[in-house]
C-alpha positions as a LaTeX table, in Angstrom:
\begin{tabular}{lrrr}
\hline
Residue & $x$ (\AA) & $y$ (\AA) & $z$ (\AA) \\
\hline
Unk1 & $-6.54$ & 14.20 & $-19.89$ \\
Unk2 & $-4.16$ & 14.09 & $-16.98$ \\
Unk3 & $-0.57$ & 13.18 & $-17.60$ \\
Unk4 & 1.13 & 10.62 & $-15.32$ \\
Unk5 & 4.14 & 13.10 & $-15.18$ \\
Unk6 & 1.32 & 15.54 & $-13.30$ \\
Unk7 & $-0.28$ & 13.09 & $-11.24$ \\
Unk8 & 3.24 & 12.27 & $-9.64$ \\
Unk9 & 4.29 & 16.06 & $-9.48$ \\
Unk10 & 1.41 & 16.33 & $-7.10$ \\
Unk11 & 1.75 & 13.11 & $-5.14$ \\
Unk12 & 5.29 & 15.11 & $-4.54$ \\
Unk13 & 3.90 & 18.08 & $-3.50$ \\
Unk14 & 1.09 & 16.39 & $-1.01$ \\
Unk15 & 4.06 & 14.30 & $-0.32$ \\
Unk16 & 6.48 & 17.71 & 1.34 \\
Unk17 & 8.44 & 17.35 & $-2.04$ \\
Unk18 & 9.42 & 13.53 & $-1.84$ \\
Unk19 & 9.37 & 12.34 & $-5.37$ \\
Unk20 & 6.22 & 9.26 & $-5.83$ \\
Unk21 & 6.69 & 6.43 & $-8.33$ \\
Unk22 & 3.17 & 6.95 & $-9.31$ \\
Unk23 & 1.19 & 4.22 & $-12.58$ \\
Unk24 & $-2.01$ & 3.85 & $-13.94$ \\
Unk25 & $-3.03$ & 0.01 & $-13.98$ \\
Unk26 & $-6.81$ & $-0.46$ & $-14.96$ \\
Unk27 & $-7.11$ & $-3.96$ & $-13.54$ \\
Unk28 & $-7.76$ & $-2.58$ & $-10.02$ \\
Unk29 & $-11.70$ & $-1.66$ & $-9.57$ \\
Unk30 & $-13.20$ & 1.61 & $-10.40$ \\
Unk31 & $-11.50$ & 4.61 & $-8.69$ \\
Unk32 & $-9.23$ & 2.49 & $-6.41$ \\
Unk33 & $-5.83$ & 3.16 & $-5.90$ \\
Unk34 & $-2.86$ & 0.24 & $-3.99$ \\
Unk35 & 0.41 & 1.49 & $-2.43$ \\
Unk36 & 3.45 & $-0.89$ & $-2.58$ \\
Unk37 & 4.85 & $-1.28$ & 1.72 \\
Unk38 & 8.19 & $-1.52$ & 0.60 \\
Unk39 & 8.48 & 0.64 & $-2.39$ \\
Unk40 & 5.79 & 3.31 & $-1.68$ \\
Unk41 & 4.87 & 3.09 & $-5.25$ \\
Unk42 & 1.01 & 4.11 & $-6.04$ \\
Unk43 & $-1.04$ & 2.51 & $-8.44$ \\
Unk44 & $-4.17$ & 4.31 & $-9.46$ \\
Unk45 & $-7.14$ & 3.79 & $-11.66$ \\
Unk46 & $-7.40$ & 5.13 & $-15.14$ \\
Unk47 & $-10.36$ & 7.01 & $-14.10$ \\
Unk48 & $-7.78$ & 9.60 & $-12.51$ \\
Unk49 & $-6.59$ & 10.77 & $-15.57$ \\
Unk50 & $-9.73$ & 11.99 & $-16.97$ \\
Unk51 & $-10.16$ & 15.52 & $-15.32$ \\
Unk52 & $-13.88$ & 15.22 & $-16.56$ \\
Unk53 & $-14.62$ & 11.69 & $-14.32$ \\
Unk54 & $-12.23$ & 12.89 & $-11.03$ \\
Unk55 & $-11.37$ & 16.26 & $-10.39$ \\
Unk56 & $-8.04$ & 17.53 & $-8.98$ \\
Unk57 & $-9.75$ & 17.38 & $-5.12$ \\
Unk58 & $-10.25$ & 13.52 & $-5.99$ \\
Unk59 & $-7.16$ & 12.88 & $-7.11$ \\
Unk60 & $-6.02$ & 14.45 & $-4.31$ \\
Unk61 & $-7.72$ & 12.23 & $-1.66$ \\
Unk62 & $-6.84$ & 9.39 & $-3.66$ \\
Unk63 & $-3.17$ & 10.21 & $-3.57$ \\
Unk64 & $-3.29$ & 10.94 & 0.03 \\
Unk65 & $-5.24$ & 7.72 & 1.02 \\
Unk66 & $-2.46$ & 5.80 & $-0.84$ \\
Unk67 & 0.34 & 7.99 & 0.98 \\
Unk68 & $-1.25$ & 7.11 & 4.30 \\
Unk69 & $-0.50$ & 3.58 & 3.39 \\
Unk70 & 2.64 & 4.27 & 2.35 \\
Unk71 & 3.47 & 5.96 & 5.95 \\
Unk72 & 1.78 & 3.72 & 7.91 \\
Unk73 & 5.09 & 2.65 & 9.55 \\
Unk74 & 3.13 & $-0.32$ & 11.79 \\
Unk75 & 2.32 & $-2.10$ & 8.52 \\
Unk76 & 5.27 & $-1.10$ & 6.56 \\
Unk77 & 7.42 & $-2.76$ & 9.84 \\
Unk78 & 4.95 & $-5.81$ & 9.58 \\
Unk79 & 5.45 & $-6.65$ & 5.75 \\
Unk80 & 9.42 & $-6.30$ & 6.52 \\
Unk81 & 9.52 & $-8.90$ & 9.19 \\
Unk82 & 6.84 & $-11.15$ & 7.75 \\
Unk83 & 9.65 & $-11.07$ & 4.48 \\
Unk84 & 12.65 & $-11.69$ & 6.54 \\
Unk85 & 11.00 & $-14.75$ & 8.35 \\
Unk86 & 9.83 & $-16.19$ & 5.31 \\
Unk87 & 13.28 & $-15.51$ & 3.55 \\
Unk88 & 15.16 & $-17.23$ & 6.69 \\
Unk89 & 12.55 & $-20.02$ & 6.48 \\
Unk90 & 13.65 & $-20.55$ & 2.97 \\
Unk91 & 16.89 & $-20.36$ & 3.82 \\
Unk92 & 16.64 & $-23.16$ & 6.19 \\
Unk93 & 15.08 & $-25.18$ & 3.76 \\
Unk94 & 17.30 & $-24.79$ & 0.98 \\
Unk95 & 20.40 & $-25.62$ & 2.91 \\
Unk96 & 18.74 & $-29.12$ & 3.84 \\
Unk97 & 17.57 & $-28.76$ & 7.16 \\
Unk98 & 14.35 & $-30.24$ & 6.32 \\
Unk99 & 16.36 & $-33.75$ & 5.14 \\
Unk100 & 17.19 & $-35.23$ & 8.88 \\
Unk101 & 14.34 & $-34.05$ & 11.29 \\
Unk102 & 10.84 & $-32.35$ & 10.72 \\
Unk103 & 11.82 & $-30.41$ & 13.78 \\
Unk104 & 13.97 & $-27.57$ & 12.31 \\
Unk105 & 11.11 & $-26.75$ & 9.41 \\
Unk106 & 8.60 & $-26.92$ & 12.15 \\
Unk107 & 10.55 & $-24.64$ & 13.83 \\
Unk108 & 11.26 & $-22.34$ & 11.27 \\
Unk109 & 7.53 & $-22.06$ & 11.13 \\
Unk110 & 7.29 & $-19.98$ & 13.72 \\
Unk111 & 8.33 & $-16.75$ & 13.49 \\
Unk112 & 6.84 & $-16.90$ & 10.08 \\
Unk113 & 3.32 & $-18.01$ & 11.39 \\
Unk114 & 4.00 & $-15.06$ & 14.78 \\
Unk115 & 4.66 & $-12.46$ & 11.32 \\
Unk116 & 1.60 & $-13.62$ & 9.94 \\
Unk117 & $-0.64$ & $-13.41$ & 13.15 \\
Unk118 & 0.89 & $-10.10$ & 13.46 \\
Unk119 & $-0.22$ & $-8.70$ & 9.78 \\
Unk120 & $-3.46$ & $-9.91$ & 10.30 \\
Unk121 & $-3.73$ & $-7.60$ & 13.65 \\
Unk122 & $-2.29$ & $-4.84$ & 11.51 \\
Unk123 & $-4.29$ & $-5.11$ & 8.25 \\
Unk124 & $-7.38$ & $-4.81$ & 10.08 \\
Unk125 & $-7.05$ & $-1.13$ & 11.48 \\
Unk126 & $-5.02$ & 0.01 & 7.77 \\
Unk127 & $-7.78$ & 1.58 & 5.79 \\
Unk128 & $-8.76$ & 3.96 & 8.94 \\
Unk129 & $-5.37$ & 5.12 & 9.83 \\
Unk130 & $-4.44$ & 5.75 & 6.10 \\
Unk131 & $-8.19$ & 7.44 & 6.37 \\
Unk132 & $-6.99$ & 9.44 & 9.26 \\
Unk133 & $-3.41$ & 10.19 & 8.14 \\
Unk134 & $-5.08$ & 12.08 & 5.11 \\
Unk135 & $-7.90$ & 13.23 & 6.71 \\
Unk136 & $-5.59$ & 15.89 & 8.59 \\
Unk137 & $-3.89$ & 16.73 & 5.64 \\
Unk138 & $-7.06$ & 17.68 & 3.43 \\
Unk139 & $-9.92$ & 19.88 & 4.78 \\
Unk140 & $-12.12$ & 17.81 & 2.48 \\
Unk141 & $-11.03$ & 14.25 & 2.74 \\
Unk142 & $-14.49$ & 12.59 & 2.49 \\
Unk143 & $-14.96$ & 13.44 & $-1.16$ \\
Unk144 & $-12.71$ & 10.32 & $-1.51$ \\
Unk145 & $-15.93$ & 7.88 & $-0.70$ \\
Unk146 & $-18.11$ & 9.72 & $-3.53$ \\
Unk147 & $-16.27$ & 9.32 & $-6.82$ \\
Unk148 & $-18.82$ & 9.47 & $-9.45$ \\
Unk149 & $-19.82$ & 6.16 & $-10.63$ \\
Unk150 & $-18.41$ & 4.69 & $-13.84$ \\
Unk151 & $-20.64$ & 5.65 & $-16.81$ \\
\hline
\end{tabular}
């Protein structure tokens, strides 16, 4: 079995040396990994920690994968505005805007529904460029797609 404290020592090193927040949550599906946008935290599979189920070259692709999500800086941008609208949106309604005139909320809508638009133009292209972002990194990327199955 694979300690946490080694998975994150080499999400550092495939990371040049930045330290990882890296946690093992089995609710996500078999051999899937998620990267938090604003934290760059990784969540990964218990499957990772058996070295019997997912060698070190898979838990190597995994951990890049997730890394090219975390430096996808088109996406990362996009959840940081889509926030800030919605947090000035709320803003606007808490401080009573919304009591005189539909107008202000409708126009507060905006730039949230623009933020939106724009993360669903993002999300679409995400998986290849974290793909390709680890694909120059590891000789042997593809192994990612062929994780044995669970038993």
């Amino acid at each position: 079995m694979r300690s946490i404290q080694y998975i994150q020592y080499v999400a550092a090193s495939l990371n040049e040396g930045v330290a990882v927040p890296v946690k093992v949550n089995p609710r996500l599906r078999y051999g899937d990994g998620t990267c938090n946008a604003l934290t760059g935290a990784i969540a990964l599979h218990p499957v990772y920690l058996d070295e019997e189920q997912a060698s070190d070259t898979h838990l190597q692709a995994a951990l890049l994968h997730e890394l090219g999500h975390a430096h996808d800086w088109l996406f990362v941008v996009t959840v940081k505005i889509l926030l800030i609208c919605a947090a000035f949106w709320a803003a606007m309604m808490s401080m009573g805007y919304a009591t005189h005139s539909a107008a202000p909320v409708l126009l507060g809508l905006i730039p949230v529904m623009g933020a939106c638009g724009l993360a669903l133009l993002v999300t679409h292209g995400r998986e290849a460029r974290a793909d390709a972002w680890a694909r120059v990194r590891m000789a042997d990327f593809d192994v990612y797609k062929h994780l044995p199955s669970e038993v």
